[in-house]
Gaussian input, Z-matrix of N, CA and C with variables (Angstrom, degrees):
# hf/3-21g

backbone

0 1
 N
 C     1     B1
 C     2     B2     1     A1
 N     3     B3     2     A2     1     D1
 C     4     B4     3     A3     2     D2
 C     5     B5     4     A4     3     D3
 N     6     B6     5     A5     4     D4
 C     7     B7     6     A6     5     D5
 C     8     B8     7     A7     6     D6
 N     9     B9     8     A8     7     D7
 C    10    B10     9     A9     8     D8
 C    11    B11    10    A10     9     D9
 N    12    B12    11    A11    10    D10
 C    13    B13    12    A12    11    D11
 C    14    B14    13    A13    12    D12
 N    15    B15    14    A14    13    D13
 C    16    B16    15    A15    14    D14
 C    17    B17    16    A16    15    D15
 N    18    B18    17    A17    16    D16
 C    19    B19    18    A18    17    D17
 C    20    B20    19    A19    18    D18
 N    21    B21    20    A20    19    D19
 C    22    B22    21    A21    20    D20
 C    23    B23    22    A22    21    D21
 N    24    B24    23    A23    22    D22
 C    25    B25    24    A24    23    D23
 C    26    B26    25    A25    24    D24
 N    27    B27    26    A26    25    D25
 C    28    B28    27    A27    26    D26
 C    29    B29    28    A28    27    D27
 N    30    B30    29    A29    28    D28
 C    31    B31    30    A30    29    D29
 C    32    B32    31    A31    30    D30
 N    33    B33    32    A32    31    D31
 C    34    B34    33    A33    32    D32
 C    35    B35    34    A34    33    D33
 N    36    B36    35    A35    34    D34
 C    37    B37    36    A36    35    D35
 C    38    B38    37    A37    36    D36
 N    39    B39    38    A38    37    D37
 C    40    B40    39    A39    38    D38
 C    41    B41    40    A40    39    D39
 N    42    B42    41    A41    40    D40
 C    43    B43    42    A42    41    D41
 C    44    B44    43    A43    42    D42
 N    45    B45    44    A44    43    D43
 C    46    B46    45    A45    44    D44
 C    47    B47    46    A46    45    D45
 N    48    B48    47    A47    46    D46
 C    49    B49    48    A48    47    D47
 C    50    B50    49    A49    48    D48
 N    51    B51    50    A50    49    D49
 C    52    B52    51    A51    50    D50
 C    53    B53    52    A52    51    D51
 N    54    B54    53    A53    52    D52
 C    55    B55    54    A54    53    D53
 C    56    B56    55    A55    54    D54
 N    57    B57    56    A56    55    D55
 C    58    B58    57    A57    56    D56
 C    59    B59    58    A58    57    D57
 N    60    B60    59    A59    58    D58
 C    61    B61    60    A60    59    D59
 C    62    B62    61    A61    60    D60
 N    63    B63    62    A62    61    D61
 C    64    B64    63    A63    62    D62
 C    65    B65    64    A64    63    D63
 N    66    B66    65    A65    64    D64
 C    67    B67    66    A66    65    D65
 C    68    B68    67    A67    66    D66
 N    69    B69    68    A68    67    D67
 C    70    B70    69    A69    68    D68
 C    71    B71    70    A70    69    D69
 N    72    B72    71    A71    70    D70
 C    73    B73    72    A72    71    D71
 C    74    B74    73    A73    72    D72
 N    75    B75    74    A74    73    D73
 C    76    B76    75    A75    74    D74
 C    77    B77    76    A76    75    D75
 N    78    B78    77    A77    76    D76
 C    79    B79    78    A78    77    D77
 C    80    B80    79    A79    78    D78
 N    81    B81    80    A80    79    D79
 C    82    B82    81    A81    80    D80
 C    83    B83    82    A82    81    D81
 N    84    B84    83    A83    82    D82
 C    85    B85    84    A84    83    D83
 C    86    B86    85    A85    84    D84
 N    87    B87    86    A86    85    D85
 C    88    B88    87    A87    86    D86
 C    89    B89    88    A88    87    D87
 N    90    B90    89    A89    88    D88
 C    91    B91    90    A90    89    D89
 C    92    B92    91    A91    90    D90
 N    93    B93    92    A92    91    D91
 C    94    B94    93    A93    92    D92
 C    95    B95    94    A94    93    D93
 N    96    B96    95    A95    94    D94
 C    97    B97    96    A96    95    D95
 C    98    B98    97    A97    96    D96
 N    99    B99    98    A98    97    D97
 C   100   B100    99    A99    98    D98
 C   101   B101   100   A100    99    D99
 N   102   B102   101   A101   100   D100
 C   103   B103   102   A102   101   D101
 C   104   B104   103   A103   102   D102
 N   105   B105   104   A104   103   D103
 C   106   B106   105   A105   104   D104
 C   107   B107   106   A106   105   D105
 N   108   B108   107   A107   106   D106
 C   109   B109   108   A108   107   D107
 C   110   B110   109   A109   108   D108
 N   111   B111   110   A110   109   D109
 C   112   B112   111   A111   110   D110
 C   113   B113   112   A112   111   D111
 N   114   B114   113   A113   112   D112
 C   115   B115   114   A114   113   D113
 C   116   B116   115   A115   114   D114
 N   117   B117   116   A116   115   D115
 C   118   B118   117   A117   116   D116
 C   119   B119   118   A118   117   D117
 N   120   B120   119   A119   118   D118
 C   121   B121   120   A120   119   D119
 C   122   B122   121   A121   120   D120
 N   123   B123   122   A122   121   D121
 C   124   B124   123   A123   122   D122
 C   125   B125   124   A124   123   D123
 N   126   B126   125   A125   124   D124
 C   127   B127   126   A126   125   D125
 C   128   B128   127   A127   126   D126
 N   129   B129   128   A128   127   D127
 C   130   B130   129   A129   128   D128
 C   131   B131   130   A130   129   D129
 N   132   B132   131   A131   130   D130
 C   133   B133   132   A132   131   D131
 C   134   B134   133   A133   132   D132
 N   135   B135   134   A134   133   D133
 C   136   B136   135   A135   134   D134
 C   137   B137   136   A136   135   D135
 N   138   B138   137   A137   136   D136
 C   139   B139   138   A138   137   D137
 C   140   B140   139   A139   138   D138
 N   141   B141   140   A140   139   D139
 C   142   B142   141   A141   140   D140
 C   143   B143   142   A142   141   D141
 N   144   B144   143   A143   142   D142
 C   145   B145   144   A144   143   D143
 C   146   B146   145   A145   144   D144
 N   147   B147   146   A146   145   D145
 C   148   B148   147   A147   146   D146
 C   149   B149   148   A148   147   D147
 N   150   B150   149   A149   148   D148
 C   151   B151   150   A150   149   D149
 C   152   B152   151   A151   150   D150
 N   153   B153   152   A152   151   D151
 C   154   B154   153   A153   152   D152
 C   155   B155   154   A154   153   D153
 N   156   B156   155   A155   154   D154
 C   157   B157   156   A156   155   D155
 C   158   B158   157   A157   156   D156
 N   159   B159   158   A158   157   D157
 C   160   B160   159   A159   158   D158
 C   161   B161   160   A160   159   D159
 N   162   B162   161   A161   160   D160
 C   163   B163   162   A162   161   D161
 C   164   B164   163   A163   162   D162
 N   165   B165   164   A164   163   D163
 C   166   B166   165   A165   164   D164
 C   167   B167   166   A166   165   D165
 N   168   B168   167   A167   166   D166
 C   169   B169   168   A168   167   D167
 C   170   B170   169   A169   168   D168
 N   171   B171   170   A170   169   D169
 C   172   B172   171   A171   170   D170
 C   173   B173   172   A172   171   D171
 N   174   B174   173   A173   172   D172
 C   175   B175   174   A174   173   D173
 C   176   B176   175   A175   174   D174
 N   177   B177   176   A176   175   D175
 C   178   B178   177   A177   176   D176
 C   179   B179   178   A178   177   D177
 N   180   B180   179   A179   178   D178
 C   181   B181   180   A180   179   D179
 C   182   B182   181   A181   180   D180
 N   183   B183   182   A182   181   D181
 C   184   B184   183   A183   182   D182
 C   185   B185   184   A184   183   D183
 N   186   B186   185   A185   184   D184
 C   187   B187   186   A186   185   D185
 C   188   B188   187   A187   186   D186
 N   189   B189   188   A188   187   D187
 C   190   B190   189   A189   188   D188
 C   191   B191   190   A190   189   D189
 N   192   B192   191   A191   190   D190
 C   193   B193   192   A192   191   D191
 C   194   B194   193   A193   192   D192
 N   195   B195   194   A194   193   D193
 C   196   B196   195   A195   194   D194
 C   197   B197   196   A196   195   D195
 N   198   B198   197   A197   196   D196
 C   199   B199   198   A198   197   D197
 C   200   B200   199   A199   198   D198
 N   201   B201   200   A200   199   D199
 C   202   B202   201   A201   200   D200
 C   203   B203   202   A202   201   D201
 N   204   B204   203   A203   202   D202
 C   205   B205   204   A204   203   D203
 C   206   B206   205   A205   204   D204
 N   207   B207   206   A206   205   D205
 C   208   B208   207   A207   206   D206
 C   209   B209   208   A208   207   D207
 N   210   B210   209   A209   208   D208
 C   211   B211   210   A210   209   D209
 C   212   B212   211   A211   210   D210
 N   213   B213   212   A212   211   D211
 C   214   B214   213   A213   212   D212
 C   215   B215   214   A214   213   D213
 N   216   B216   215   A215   214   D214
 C   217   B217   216   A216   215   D215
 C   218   B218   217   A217   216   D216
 N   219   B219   218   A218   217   D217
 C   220   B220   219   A219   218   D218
 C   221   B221   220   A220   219   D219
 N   222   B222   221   A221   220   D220
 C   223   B223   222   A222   221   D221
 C   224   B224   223   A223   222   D222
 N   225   B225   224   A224   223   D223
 C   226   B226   225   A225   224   D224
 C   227   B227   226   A226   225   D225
 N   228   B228   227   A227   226   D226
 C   229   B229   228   A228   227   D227
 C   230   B230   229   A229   228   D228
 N   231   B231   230   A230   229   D229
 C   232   B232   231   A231   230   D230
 C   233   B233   232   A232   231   D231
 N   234   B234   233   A233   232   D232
 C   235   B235   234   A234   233   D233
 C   236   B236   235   A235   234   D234
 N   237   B237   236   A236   235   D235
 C   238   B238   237   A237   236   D236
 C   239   B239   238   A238   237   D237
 N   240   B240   239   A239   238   D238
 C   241   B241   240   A240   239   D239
 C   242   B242   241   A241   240   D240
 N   243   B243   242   A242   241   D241
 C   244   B244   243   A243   242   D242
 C   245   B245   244   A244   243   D243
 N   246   B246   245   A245   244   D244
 C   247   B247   246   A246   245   D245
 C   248   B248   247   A247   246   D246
 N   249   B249   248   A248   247   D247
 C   250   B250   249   A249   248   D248
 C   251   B251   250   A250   249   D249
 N   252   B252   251   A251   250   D250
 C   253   B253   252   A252   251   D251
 C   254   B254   253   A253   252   D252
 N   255   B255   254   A254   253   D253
 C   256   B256   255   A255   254   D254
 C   257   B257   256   A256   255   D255
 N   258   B258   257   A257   256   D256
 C   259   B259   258   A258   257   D257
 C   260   B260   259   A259   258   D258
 N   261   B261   260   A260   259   D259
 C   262   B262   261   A261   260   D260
 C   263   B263   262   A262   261   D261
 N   264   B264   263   A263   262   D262
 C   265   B265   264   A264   263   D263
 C   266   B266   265   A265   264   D264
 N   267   B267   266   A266   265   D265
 C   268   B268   267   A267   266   D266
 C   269   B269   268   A268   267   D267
 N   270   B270   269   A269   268   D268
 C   271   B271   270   A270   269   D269
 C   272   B272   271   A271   270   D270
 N   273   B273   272   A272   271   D271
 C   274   B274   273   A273   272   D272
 C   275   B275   274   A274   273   D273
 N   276   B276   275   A275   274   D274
 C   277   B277   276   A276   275   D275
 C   278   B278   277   A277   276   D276
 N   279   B279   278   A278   277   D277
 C   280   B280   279   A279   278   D278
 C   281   B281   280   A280   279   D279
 N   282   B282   281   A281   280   D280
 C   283   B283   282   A282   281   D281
 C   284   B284   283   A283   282   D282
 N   285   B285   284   A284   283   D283
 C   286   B286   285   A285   284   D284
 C   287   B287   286   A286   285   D285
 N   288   B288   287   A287   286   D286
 C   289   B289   288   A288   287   D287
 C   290   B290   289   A289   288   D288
 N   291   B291   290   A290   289   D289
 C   292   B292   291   A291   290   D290
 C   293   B293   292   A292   291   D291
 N   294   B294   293   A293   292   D292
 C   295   B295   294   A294   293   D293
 C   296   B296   295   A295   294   D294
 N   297   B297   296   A296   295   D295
 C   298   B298   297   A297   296   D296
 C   299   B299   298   A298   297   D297

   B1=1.4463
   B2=1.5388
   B3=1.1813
   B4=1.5004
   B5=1.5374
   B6=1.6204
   B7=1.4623
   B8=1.7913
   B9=1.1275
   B10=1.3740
   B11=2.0864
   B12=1.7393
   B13=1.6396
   B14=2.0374
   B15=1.5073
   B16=1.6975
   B17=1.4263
   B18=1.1235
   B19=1.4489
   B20=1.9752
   B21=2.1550
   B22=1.6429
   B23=1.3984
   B24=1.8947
   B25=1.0040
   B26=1.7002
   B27=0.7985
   B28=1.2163
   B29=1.8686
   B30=1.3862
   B31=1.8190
   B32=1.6561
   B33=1.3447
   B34=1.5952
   B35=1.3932
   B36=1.4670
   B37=1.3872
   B38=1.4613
   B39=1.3465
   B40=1.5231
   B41=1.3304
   B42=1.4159
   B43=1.4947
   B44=1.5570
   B45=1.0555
   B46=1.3689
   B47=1.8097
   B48=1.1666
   B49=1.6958
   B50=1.8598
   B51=1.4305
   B52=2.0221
   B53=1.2491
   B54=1.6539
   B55=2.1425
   B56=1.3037
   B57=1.5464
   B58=1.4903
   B59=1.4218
   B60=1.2468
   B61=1.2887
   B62=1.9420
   B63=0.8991
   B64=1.9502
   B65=1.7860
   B66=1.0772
   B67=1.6332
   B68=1.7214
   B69=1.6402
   B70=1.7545
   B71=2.0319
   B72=1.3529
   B73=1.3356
   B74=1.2357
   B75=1.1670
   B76=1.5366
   B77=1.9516
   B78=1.7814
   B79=1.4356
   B80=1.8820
   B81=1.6711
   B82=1.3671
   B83=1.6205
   B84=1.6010
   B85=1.5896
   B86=1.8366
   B87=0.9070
   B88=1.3000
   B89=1.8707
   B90=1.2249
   B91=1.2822
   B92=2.0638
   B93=1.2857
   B94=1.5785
   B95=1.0951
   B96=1.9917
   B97=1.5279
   B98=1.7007
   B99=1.3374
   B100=1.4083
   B101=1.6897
   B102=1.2550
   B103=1.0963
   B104=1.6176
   B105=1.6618
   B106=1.1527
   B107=1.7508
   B108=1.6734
   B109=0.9223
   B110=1.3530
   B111=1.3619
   B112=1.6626
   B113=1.3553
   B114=1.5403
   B115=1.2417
   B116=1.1944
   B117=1.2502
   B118=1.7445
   B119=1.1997
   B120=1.1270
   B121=1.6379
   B122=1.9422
   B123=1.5069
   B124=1.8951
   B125=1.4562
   B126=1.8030
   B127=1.2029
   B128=1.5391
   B129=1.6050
   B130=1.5188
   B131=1.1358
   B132=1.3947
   B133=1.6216
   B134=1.6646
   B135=1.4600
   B136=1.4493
   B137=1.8771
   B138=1.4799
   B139=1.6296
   B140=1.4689
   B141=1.6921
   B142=1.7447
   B143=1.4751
   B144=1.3688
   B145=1.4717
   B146=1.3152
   B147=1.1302
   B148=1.5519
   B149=1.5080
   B150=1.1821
   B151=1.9807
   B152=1.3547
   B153=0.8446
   B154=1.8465
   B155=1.5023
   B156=1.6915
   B157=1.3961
   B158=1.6211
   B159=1.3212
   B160=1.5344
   B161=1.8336
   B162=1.1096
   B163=1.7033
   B164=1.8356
   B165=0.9422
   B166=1.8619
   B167=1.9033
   B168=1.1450
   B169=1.5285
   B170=1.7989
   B171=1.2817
   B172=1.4927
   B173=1.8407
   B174=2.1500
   B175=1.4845
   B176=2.2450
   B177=1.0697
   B178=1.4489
   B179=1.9612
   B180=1.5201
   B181=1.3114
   B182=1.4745
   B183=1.4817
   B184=1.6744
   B185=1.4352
   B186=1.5671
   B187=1.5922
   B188=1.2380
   B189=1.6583
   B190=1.3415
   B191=1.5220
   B192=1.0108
   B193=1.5208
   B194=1.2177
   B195=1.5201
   B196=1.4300
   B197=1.8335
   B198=1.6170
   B199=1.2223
   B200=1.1971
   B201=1.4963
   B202=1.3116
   B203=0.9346
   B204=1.9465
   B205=1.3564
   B206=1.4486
   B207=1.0822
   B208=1.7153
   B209=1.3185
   B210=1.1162
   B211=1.4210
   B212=1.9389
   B213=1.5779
   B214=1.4951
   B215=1.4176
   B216=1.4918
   B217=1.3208
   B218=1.3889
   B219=1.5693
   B220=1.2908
   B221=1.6269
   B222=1.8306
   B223=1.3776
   B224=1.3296
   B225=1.0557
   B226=1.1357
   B227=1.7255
   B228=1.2336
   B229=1.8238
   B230=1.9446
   B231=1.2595
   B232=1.5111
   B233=1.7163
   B234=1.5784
   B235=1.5325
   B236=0.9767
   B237=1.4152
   B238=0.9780
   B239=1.4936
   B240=1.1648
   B241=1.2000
   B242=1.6733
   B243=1.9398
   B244=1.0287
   B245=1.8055
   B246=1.0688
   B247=1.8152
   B248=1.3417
   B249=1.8067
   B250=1.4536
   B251=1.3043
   B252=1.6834
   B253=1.9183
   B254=1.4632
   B255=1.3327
   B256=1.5431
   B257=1.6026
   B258=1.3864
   B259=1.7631
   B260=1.6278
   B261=1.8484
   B262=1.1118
   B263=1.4222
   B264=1.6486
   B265=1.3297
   B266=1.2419
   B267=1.3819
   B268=1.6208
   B269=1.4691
   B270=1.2208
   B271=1.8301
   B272=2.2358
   B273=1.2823
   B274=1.5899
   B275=1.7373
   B276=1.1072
   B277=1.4546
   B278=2.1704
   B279=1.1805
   B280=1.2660
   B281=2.0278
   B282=0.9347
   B283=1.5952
   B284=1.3712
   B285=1.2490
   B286=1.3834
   B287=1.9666
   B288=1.2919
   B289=1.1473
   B290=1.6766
   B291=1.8967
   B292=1.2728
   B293=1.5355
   B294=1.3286
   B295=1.4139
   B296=1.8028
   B297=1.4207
   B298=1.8928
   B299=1.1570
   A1=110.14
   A2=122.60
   A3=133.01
   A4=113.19
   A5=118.00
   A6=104.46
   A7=78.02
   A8=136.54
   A9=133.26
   A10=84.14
   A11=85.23
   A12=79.62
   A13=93.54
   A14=99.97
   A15=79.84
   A16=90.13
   A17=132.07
   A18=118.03
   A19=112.99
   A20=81.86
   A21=93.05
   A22=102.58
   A23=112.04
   A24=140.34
   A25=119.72
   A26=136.98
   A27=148.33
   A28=105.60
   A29=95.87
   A30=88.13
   A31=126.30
   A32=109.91
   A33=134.01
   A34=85.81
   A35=138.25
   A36=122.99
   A37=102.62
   A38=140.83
   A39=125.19
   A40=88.81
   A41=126.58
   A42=145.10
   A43=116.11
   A44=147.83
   A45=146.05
   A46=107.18
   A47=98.32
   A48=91.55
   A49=100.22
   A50=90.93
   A51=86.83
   A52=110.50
   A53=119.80
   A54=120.76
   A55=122.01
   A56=117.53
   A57=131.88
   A58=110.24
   A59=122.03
   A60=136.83
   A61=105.03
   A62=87.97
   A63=97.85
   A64=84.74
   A65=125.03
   A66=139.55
   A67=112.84
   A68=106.25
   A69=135.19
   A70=90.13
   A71=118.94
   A72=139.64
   A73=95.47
   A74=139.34
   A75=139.72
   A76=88.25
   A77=126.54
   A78=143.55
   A79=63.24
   A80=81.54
   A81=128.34
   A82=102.03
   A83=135.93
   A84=109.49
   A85=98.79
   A86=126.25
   A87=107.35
   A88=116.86
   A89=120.74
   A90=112.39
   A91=71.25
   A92=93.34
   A93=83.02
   A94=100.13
   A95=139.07
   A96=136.44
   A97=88.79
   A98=108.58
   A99=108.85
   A100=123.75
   A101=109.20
   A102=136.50
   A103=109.87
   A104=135.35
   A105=141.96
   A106=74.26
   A107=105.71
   A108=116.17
   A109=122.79
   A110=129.24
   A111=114.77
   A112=114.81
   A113=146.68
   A114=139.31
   A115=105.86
   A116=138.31
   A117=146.70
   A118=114.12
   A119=127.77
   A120=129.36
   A121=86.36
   A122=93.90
   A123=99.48
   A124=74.26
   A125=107.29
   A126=141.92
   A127=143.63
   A128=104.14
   A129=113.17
   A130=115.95
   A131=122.60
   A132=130.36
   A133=97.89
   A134=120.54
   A135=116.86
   A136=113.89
   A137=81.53
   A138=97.07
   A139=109.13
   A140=109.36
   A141=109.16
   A142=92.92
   A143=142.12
   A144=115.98
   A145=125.05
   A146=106.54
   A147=138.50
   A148=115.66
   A149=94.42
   A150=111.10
   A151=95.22
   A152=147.88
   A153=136.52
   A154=91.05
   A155=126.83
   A156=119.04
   A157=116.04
   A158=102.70
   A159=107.82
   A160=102.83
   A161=77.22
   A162=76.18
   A163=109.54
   A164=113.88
   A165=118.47
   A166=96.18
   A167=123.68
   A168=119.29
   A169=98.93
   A170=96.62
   A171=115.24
   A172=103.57
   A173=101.44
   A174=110.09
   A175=77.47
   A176=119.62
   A177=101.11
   A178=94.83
   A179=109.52
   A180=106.89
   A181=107.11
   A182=118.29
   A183=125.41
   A184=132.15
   A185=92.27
   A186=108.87
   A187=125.07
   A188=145.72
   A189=136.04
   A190=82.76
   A191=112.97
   A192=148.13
   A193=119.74
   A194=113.92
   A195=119.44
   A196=119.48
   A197=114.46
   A198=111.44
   A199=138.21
   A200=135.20
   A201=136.81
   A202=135.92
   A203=127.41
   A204=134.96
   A205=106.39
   A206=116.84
   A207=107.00
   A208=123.47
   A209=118.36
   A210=129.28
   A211=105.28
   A212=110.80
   A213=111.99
   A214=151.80
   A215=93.52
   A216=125.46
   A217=118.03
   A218=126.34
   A219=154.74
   A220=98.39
   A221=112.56
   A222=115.84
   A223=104.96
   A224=108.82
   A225=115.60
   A226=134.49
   A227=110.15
   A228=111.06
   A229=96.97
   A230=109.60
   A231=109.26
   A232=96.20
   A233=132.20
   A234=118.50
   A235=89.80
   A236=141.43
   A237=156.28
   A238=109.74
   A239=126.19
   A240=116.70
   A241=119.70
   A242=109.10
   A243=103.92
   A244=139.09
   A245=126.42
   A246=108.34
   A247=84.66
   A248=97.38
   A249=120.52
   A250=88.51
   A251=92.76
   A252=101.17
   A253=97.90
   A254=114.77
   A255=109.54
   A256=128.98
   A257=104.31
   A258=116.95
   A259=83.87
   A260=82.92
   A261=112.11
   A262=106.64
   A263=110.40
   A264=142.39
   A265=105.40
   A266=127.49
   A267=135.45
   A268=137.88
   A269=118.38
   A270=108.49
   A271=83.79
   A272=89.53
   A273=96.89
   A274=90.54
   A275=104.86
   A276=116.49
   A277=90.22
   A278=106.45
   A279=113.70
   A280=109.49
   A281=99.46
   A282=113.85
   A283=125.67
   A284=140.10
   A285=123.77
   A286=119.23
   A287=96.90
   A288=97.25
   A289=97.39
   A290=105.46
   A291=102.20
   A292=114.73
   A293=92.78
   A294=98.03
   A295=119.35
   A296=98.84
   A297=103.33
   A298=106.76
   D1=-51.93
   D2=173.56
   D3=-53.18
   D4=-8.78
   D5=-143.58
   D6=-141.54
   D7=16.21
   D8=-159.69
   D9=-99.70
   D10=142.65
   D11=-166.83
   D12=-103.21
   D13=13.10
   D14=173.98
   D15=-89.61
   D16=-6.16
   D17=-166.82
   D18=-85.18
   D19=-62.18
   D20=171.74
   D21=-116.40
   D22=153.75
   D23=153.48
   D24=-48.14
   D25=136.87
   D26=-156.61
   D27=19.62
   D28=52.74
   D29=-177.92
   D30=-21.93
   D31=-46.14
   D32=-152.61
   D33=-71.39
   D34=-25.02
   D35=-133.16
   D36=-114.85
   D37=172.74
   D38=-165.38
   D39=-123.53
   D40=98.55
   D41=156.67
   D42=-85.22
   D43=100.67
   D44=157.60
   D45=-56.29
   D46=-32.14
   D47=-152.53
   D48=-99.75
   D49=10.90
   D50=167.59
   D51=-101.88
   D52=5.31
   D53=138.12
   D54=-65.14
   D55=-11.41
   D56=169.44
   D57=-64.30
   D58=-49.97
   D59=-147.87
   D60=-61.72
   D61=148.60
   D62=-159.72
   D63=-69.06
   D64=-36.21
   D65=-151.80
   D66=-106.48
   D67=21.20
   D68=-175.58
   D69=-105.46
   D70=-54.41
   D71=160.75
   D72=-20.10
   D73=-74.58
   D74=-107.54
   D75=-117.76
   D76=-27.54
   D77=-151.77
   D78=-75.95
   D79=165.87
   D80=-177.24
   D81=-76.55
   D82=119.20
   D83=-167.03
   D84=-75.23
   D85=16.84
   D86=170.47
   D87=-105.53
   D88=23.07
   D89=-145.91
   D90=-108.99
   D91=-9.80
   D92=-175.69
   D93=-129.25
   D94=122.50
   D95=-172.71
   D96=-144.53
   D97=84.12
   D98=153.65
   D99=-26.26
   D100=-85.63
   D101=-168.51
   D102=-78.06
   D103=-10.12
   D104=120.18
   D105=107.63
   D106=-173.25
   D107=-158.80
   D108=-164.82
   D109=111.73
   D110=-163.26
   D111=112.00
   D112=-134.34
   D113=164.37
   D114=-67.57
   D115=-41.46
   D116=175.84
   D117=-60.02
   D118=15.08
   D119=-152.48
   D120=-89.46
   D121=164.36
   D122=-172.98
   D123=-56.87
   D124=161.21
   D125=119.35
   D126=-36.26
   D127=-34.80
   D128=171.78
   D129=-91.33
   D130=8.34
   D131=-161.02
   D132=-85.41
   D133=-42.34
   D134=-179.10
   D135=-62.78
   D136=-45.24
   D137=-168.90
   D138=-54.87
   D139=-39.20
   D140=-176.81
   D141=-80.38
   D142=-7.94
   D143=172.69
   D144=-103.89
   D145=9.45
   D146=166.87
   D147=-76.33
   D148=-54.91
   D149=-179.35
   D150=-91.28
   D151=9.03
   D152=171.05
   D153=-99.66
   D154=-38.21
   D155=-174.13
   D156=-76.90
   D157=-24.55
   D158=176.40
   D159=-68.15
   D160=-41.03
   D161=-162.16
   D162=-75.04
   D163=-38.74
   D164=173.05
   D165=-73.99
   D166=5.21
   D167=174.24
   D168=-98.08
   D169=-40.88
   D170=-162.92
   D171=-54.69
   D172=-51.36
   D173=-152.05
   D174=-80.92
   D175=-24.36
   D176=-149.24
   D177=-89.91
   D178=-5.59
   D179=169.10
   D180=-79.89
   D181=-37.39
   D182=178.65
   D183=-57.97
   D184=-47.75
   D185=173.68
   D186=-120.43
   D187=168.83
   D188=175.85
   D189=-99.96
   D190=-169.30
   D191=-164.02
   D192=-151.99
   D193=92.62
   D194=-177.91
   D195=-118.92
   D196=128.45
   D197=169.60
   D198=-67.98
   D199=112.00
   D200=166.54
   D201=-59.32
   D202=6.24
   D203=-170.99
   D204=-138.10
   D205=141.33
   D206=162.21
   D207=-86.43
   D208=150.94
   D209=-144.28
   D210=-76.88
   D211=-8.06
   D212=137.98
   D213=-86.00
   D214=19.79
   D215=175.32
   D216=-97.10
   D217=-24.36
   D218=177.16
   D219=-75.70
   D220=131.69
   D221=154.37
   D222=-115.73
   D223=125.22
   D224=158.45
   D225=-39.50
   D226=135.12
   D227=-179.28
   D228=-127.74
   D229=101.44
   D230=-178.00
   D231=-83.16
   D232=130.32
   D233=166.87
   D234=-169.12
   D235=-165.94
   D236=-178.09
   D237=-49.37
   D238=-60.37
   D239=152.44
   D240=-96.70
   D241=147.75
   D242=162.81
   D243=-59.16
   D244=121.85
   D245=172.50
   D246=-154.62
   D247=-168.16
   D248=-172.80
   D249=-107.64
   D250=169.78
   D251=170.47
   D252=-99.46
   D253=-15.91
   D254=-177.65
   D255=-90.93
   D256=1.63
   D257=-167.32
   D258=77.67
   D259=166.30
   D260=156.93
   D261=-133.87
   D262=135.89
   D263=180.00
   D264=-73.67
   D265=118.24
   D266=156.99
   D267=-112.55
   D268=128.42
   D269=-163.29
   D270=-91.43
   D271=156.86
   D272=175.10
   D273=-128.86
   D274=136.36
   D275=-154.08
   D276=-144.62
   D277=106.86
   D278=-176.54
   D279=-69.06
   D280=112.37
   D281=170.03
   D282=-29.43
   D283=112.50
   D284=172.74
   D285=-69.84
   D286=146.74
   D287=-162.45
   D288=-99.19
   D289=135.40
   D290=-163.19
   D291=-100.43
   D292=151.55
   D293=-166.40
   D294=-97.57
   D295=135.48
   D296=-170.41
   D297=-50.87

């Protein structure tokens, strides 16, 4: 798919700067899948969602998590993903450490 020459010009060849091209916009977004997709999918893709869980286990054992806004302070952004248009404000409040 990456290497199909109706798609790219010298497919075979290692161009960075034909993602420049005003006419990369307009390509199909699948004609280009870095990181691939399906059984081919990257390899590091499990491993970084592995270590993002250690690590959001790690900060939420360290600190509490407290809101600075009331929840009529929040607008809503409905899309593909849920969020606010305004952020949400968080106090990080270090955990007491419990004693035996």
């Amino acid at each position: 798919m990456q290497r199909d020459e109706s798609v790219w010009k010298d497919a075979a060849k290692f161009k960075p700067e034909r993602f420049i091209d005003s006419s990369y916009s307009k390509r199909n977004p699948f004609t280009y899948l870095p990181f691939s997709a399906g059984p081919r999918n990257c390899i590091g893709q499990r491993y970084a969602m592995m270590e993002l869980k250690i690590v959001l286990f790690h900060l939420l054992k360290t600190f509490q998590l407290e809101a600075t806004q009331e929840e009529s302070e929040l607008k809503e952004h409905m899309a593909v993903i849920h969020r606010t248009d305004n952020g949400l404000l968080i106090k990080c409040l270090q955990r007491k450490e419990k004693e035996n």
